[in-house]
C-alpha positions as a Markdown table, in Angstrom:
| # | Residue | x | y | z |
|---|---|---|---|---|
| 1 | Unk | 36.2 | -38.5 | -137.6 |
| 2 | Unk | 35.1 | -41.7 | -139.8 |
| 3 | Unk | 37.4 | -44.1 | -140.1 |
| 4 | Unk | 37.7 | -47.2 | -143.0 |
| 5 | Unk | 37.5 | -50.3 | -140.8 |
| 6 | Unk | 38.0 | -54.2 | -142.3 |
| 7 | Unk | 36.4 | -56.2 | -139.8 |
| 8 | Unk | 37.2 | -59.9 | -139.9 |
| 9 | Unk | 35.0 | -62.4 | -138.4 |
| 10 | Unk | 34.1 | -65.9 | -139.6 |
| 11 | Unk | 30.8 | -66.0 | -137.8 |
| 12 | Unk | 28.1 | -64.3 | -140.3 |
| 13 | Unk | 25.9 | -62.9 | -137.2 |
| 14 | Unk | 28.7 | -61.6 | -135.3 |
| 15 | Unk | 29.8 | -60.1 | -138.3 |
| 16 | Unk | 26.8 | -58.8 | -139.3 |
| 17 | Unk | 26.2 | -56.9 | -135.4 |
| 18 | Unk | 29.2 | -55.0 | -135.6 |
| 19 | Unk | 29.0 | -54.0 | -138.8 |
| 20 | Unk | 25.5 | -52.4 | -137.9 |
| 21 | Unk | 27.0 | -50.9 | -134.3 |
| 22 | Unk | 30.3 | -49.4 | -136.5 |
| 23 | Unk | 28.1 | -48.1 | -139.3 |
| 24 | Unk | 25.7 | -46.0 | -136.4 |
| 25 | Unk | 28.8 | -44.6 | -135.4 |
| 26 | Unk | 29.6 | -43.0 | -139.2 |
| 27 | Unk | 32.6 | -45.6 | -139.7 |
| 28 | Unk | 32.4 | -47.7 | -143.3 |
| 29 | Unk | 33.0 | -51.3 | -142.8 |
| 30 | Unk | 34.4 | -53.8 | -145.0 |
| 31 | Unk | 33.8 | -57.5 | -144.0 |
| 32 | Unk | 36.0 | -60.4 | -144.6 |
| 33 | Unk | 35.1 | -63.8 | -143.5 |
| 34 | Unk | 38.4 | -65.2 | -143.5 |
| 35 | Unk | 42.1 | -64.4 | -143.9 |
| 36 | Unk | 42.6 | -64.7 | -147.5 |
| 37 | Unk | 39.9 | -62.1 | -148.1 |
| 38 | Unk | 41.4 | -59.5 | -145.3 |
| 39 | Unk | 44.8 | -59.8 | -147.4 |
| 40 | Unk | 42.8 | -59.0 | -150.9 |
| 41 | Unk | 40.9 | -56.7 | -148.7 |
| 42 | Unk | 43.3 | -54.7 | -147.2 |
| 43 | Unk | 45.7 | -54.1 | -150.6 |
| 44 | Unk | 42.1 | -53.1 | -152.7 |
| 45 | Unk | 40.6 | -50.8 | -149.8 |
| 46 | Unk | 43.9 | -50.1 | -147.7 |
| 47 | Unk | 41.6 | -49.7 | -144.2 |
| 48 | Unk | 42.4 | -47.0 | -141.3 |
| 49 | Unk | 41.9 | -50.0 | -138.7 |
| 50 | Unk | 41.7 | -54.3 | -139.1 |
| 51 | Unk | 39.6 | -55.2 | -136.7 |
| 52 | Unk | 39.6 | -59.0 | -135.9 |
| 53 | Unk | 36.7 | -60.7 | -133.6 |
């Protein structure tokens, strides 16, 4: 089972890694590179998991 993940990180290459390890695994990823985006993120997309680094 795939599940929606919002992963928030600052760092762009950290980031960037586990949104390429999530995606092999069949999960779509939505990145936020700080808190104001993972609150606009989260009401527009309404993600299975937040995921924070």
């Amino acid at each position: 089972m795939a599940y929606k993940i919002l992963l928030a990180e600052d760092e762009p290459t950290m980031r960037r890694l586990m949104w390429m390890l999530l995606g092999r695994q069949g999960h779509p990823v939505i990145e936020a590179k700080n808190g104001a985006m993972v609150i606009n993120l989260v009401n527009q997309h309404q993600p299975d998991l937040v995921c924070s680094m």
